[in-house]
Each structure stands twice: as structure tokens, then as C-alpha cells.
N, C-alpha and C positions, 0 to 999 in steps of 0.2 A: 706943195710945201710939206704937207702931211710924211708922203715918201722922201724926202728928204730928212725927214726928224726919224725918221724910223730905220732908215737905213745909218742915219748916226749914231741912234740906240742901240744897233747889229754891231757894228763898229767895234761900240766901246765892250760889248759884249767878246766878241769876240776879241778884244785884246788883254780880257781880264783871263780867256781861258788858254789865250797863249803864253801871259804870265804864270800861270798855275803849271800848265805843263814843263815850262824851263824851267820853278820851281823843285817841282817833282822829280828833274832831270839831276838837277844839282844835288838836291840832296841823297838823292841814292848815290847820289856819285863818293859824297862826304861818309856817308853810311857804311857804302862796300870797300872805301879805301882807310877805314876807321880812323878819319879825323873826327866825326861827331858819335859822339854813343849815343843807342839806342836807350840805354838808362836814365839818360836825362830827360826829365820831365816833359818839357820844353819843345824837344827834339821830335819825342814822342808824341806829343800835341799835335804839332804840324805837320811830321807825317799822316796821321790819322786822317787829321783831316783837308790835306789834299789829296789824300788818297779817296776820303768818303766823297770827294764831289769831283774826281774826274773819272774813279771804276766806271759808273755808268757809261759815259762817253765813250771808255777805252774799253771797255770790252768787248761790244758789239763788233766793234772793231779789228780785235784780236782775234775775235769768232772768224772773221772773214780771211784773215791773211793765212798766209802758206806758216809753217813751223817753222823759224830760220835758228833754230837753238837758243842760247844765248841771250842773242840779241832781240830787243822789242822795238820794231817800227813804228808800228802804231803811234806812238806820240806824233813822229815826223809826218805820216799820214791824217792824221787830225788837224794837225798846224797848219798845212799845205791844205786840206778840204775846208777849212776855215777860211781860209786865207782868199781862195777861189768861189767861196759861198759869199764873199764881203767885197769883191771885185763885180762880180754878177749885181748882188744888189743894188749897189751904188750905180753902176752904170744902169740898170734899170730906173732908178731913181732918177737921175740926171734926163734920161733921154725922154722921162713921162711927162717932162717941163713943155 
């Protein structure tokens, strides 16, 4: 039962940091196609700070991939090893019934 509460905990965890990262996705996206200014308060607020609570995550990560220019993977790598980290536990979870 215990593994069961804990891997729901993982879960919800992990779907708060997959909201953060589409998040993150979106508004750069508003950012670099200048719908939202960075002048606004507001704007600036939320970039900050989903930027201050998912660098950690993402960089280590960015440390490890190849240079593709441009473009950052990383996010979609995160998502996806999340994604795979909360399949594993659950099924461990289940099968320790």
C-alpha cells in the first residue's frame, strides 16, 4: 500500500514538472515571437521563475547532449525520462502487491 501512495506521489510530481516544462516551452515561444514583452512585470515574474526551478533539472542534462545549435532537446528528454521513471515505478508498485 505504502508503494502504491508513493508512487502516486511520483506521479503527481512528475506531472507538475511536465507542466512546468510546456510552460517554459510556451512562453519562450510568446517571448521570441514577441507577443508578450519581457518588460512586463508579470511576464518577467514567471519566466524567472520557471526558469529558477527547472535550470537545475535541465542542465545537467544539456551537459550531456551533443550541440544541435538552435535547438534545445533537453526539455523533450526530461519529459520522456520522466515519463519512463513513472511507468517503471508504478509497475513496480503494482507488481509488489
Amino acid at each position: 500500500m505504502l508503494l502504491i501512495t508513493l508512487s502516486q506521489i511520483i506521479g503527481y510530481l512528475v506531472s507538475i514538472i511536465i507542466v512546468l516544462v510546456i510552460t517554459q516551452f510556451v512562453l519562450s515561444l510568446l517571448i521570441s515571437f514577441n507577443v508578450v514583452n519581457m518588460q512586463n512585470n508579470f511576464v518577467e515574474a514567471i519566466w524567472r521563475a520557471v526558469n529558477a526551478l527547472l535550470d537545475p533539472i535541465l542542465n545537467p542534462i544539456r551537459k550531456l547532449m551533443p550541440n544541435t545549435g538552435a535547438i534545445d532537446f533537453s526539455p523533450l528528454v526530461l519529459i520522456v525520462g520522466l515519463n519512463i521513471l513513472d511507468i517503471v515505478i508504478r509497475n513496480l508498485a503494482t507488481t509488489a502487491l
